[in-house]
C-alpha positions in Angstrom: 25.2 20.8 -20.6 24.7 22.2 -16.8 21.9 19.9 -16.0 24.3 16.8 -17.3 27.3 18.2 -15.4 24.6 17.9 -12.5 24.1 14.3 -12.7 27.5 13.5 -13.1 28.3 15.5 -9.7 25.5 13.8 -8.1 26.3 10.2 -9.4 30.0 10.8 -8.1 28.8 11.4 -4.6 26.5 8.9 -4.4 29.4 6.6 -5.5 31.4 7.7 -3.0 29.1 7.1 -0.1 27.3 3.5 -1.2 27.9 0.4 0.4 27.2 -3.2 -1.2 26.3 -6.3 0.4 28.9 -8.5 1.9 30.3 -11.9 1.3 26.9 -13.4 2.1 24.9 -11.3 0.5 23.6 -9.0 2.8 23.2 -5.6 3.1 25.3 -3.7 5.6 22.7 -1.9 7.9 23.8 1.7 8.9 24.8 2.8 12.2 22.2 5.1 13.0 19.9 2.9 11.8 21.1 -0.1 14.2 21.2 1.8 17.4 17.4 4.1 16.5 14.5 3.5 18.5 12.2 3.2 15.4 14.0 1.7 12.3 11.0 2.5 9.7 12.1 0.1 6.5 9.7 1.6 3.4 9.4 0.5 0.1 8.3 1.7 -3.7 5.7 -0.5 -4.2 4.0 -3.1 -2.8 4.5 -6.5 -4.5 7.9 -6.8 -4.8 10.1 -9.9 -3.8 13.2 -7.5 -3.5 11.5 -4.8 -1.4 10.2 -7.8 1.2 13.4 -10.0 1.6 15.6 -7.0 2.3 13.4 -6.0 4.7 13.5 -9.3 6.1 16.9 -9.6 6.2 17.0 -6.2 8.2 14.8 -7.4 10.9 16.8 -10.8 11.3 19.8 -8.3 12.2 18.1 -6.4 14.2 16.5 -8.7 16.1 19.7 -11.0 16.5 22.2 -8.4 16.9 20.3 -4.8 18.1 17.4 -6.0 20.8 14.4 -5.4 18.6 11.7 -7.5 19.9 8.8 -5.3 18.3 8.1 -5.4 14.4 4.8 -3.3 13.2 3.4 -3.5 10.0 1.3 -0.9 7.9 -1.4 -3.6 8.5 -4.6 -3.5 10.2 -4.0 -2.9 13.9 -6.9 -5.3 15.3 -6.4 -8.3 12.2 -2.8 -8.5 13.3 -3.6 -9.9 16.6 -4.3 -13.3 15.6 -1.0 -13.5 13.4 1.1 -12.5 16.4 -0.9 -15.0 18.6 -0.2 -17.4 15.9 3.3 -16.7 15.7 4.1 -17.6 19.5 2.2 -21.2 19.5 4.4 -23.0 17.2 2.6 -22.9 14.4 2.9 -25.1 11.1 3.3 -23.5 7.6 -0.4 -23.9 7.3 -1.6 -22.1 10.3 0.7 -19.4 9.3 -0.8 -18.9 5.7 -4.1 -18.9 7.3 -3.3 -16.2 10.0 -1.8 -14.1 7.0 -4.9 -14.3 4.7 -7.4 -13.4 8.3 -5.1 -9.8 7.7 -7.4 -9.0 4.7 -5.2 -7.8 2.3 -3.6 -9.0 -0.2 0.3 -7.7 -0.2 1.1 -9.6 2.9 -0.3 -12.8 1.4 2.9 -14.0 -0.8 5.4 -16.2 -0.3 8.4 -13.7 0.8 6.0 -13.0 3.7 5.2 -16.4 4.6 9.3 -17.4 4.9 9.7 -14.2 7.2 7.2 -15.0 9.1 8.4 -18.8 9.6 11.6 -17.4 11.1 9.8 -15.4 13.4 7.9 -18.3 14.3 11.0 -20.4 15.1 12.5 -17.3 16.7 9.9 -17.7 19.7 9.8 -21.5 19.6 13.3 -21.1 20.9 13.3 -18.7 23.2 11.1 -17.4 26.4 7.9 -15.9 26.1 9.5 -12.6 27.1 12.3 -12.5 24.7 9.7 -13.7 22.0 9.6 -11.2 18.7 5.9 -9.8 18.4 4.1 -8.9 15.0 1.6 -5.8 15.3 -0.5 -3.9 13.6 -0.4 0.2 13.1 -3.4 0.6 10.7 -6.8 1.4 12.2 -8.7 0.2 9.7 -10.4 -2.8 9.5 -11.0 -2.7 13.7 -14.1 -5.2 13.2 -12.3 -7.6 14.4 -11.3 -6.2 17.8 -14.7 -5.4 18.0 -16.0 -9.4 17.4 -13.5 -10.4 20.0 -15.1 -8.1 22.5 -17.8 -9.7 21.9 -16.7 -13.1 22.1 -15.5 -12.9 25.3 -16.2 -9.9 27.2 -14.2 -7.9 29.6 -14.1 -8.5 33.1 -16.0 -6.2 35.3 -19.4 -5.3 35.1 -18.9 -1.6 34.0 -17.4 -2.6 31.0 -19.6 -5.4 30.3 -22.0 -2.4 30.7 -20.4 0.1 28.8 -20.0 -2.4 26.3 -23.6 -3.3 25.9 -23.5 0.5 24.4 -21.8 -0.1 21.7 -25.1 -2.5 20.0 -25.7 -0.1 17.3 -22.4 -1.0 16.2 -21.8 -3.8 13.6 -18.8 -5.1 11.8 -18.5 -7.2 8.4 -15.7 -8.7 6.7 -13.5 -6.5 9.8 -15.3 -3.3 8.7 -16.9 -1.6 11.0 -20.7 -0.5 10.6 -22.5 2.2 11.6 -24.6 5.7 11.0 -22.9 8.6 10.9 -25.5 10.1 13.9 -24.3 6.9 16.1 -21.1 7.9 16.3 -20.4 9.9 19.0 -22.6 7.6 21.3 -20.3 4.6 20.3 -17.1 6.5 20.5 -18.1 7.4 24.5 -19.8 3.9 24.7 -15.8 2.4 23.9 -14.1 5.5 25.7 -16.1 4.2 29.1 -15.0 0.7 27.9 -11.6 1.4 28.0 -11.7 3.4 31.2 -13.3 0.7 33.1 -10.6 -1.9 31.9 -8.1 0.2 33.3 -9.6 0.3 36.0 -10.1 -3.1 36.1 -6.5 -3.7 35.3 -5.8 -2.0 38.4 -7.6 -3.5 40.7 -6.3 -6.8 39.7 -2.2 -5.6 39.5 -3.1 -4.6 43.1 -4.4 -7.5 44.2 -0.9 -9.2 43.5 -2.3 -11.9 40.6 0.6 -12.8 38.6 -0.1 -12.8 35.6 -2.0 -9.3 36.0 -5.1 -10.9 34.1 -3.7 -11.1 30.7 -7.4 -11.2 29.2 -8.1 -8.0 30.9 -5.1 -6.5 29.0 -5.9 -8.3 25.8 -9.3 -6.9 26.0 -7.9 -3.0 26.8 -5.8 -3.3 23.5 -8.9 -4.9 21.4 -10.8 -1.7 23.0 -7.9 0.8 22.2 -7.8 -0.6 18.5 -11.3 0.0 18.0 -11.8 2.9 19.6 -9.3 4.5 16.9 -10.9 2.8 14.2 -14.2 4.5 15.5 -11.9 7.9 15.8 -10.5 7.2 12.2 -14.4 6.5 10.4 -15.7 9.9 12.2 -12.3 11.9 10.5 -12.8 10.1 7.4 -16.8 11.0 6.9 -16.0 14.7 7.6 -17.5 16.6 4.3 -15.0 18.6 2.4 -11.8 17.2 3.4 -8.9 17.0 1.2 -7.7 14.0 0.2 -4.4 15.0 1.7 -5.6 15.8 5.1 -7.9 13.0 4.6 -4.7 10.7 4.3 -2.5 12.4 6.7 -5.6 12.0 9.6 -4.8 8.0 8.8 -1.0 8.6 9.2 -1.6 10.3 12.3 -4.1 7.7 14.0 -0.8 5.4 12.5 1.1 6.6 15.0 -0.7 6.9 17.9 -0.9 2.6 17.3 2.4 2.4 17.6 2.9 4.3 20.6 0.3 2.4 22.0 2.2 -0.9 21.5 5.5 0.4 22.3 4.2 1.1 26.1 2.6 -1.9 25.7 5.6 -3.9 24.6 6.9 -4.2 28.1 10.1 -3.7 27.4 10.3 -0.1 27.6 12.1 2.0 24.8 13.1 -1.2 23.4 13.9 -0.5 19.6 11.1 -0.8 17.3 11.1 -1.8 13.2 8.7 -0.4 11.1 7.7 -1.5 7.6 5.1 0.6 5.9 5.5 2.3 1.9 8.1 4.8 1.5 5.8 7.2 1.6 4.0 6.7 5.2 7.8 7.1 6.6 9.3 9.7 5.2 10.3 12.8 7.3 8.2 15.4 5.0 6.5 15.5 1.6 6.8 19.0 1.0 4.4 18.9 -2.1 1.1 19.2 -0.1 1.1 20.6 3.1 -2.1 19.4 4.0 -0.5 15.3 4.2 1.9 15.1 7.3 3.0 11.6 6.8 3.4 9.3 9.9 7.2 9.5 9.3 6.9 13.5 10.2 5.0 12.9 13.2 7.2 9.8 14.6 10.5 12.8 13.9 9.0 15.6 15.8 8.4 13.0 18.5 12.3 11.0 18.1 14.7 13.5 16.4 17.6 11.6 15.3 16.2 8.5 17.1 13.8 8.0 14.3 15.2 6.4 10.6 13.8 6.1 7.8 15.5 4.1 5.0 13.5 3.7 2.0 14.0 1.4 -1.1 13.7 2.9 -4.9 14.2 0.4 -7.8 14.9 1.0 -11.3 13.4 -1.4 -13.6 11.4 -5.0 -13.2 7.5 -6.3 -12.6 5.6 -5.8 -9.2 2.4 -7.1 -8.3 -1.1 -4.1 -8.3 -4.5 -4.2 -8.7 -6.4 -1.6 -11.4 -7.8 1.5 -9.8 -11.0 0.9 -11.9 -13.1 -1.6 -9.7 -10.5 -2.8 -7.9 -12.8 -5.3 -5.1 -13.8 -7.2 -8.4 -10.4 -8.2 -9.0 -9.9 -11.9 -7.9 -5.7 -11.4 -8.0 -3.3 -8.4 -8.6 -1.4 -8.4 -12.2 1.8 -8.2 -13.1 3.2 -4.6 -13.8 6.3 -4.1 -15.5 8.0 -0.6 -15.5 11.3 0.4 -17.3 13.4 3.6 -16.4 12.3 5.8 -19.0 14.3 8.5 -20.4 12.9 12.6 -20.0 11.6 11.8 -16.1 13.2 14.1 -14.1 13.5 10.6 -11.5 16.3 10.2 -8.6 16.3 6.7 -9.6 18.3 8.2 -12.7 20.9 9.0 -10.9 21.1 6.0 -8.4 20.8 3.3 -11.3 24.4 4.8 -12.6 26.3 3.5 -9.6 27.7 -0.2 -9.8 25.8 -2.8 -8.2 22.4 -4.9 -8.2 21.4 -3.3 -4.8 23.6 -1.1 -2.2 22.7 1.4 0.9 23.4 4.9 0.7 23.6 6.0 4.6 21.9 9.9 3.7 22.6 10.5 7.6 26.4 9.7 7.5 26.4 11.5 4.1 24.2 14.4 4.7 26.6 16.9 3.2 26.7 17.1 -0.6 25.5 13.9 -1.1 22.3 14.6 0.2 21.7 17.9 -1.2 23.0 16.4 -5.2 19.7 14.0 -4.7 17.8 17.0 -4.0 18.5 18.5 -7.3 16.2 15.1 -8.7 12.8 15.8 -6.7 10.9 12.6 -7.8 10.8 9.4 -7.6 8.4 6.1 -8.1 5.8 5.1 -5.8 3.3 3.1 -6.2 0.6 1.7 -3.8 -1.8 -1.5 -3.8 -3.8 -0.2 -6.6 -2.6 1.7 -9.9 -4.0 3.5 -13.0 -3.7 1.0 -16.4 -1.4 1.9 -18.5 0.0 5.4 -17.5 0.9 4.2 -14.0 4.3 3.9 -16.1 5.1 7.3 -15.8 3.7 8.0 -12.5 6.2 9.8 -10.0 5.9 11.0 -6.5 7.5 14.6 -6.2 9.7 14.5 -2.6 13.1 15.8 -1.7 14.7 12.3 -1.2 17.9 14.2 0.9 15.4 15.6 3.4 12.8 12.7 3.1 14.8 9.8 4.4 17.8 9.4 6.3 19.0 6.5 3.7 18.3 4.5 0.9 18.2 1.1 -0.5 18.2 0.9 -4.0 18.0 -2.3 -6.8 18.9 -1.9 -9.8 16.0 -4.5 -10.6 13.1 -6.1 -8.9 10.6 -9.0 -9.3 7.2 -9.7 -8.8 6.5 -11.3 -5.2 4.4 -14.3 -5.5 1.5 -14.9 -3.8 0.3 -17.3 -2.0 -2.8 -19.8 -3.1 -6.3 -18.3 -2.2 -8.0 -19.9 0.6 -11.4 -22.1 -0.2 -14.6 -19.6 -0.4 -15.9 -21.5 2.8 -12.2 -20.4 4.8 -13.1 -16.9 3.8 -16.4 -16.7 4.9 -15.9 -18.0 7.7 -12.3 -15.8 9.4 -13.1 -12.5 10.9 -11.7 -9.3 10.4 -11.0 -9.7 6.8 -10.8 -6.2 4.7 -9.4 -4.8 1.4 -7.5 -2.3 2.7 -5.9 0.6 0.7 
């Protein structure tokens, strides 16, 4: 039959062009990838052991061997600022498991994360504050807590003590941010005058010759910066009549504005950056629904060939996800289990045919025929935090994986991550910044 004659073509070329791990098990990292500015590293699902060590493994190599001194997460922008701190005071195991639970979401709070971040954590221990590897946030939700450290301890300067005495009609809980839907143009000029006068600010002391350029000043401007798009991101978001598609793609978009915002902040220049969000976020186009431009889109209209994306796809195994159907009820995620069923028009057919637990296909290198015989097979799994019981089994996303990503990582099976032990009721009431974010 034609379409079988198809996936034997397309199972040759992929063949042909992947690469397996080496003697010590890793995966070899493609060039392009190596030598981009922003490395975005994806994944099928959340809740997967597989998915998170290869992604760790990546950023050991690209921190040890490629300069990267910058790893964001699809994580909430402001929340992530106490893991970072955390990661660059020698912290013990404990300190780190309660820095990952403050990021208020459960798929970073498993073991595979916790190990990662411990080598991170010894990373800086050994080396100077200014080759230290920082953790950030790209998500602007759940910017309460930028807001509560504001607060805490305000800016320098009196008009942004002033300005910031404008934002009282705004409250945060649990690292949400509260307010009416008439306040919020006052409070998104009360945090615009913020920021201005902490630049200004800023200024005035990097003129003044202090050394350390008033690194409260600076930490403040970020908190500002991080809640001001959280403010931009609640006004988008309570817009009447938007489709959920351009409803996501606004959240994408205010995605990567965080991550240009830490790159200049970084210090370091155009030093390269890796990014670990779904495979969806990064991929260069999902030409199903014009109305969602994912952040991958925007990041290659702004990098060209500078910008990778290198997605993972899996064939069979158990993941971690919470039900769709009241999902904040949920005390822990359940284990899903998901075979490669037969009659799915899936890419994941084709890839699971080729020898090997897990290997790379470089879709850059191979962008010829390769590319275009996975673009016959327009679909492929992905799930998020949160699936539908039952027929989440046969749920596919419909992308163009030879135009979506400029590689792949694929395993043949994967494993349910494990999490880590909840934190005492008290622990939880009392850390800020905590949301369920989706």
């Amino acid at each position: 039959m034609p379409e079988l004659e198809l996936d034997r073509a397309a199972v040759d070329r992929v063949r042909g062009a992947a690469r397996g791990p080496a003697a010590d098990g890793v995966l070899p990292l493609p060039s392009a990838a190596a030598t981009s500015d922003v490395l975005a590293v994806g994944e099928a699902t959340h809740g997967s052991s597989e998915f998170f060590r290869t992604r760790a493994a990546i950023v050991r190599q690209m921190v040890q061997d490629h300069g990267v001194r910058l790893v964001a997460l699809e994580a909430s922008a402001a929340a992530t600022v106490d893991l970072d701190r955390t990661l660059g005071c020698g912290p013990t195991e404990a300190q780190i498991v309660d820095a990952l639970g403050g990021l208020g979401y459960w798929t970073w709070n498993v073991r595979e994360m916790l190990e990662f971040l411990a080598w991170i954590a010894s990373w800086n221990a050994r080396h100077p504050v200014s080759d230290r590897v920082r953790v950030v946030g790209v998500d602007p939700n759940g910017a309460g807590s930028a807001l509560a450290r504001l607060r805490r301890s305000p800016p320098g300067g009196r008009a942004a003590v002033a300005a910031l005495d404008r934002l009282a009609p705004l409250a945060e809980r649990d690292g949400k941010l509260l307010a009416r839907d008439r306040d919020l143009p006052g409070l998104i000029e009360a945090a615009t005058g913020v920021r201005e006068a902490l630049l200004a600010h800023e200024c005035g002391v990097s003129s003044a010759g202090a050394a350390s350029g008033d690194e409260l000043a600076r930490a403040a401007l970020l908190d500002c910066r991080v809640l001001l798009t959280g403010l931009e991101l609640e006004t988008d978001m309570r817009r009447r009549g938007l489709h959920p598609g351009a409803r996501e793609g606004l959240r994408d978009q205010r995605m990567a504005d965080l991550l240009t915002l830490h790159r200049a902040a970084d210090g370091q220049g155009r030093a390269p950056v890796v990014l670990l969000a779904h495979n969806v976020h990064i991929s260069r186009e999902v030409p199903v629904d014009a109305r969602y431009r994912p952040l991958g889109a925007i990041l290659a209209d702004e990098l060209g060939d500078r910008y990778y994306a290198l997605a993972q796809l899996f064939g069979r195994g158990e993941f971690l996800a919470k039900s769709v159907i009241a999902p904040s009820l949920q005390r822990r995620p359940r284990r899903r289990r998901v075979t490669l069923m037969a009659g799915l028009p899936l890419v994941e057919h084709v890839l699971d045919r080729v020898d090997g637990d897990a290997y790379v296909l470089d879709l850059r290198q191979h962008a010829g025929w390769t590319a275009k015989a996975l673009s016959r097979h327009s679909t492929a799994r992905a799930y998020g935090a949160q699936v539908v019981p039952v027929v989440y089994r046969t749920s596919v996303t419909h992308i163009d994986p030879g135009r979506a990503y400029d590689g792949i990582v694929y395993h043949r099976k994967i494993s349910s991550s494990t999490l880590l032990p909840r934190p005492p009721r008290a622990a939880r009431r009392r850390r800020p910044g905590t949301s369920d974010l989706s």
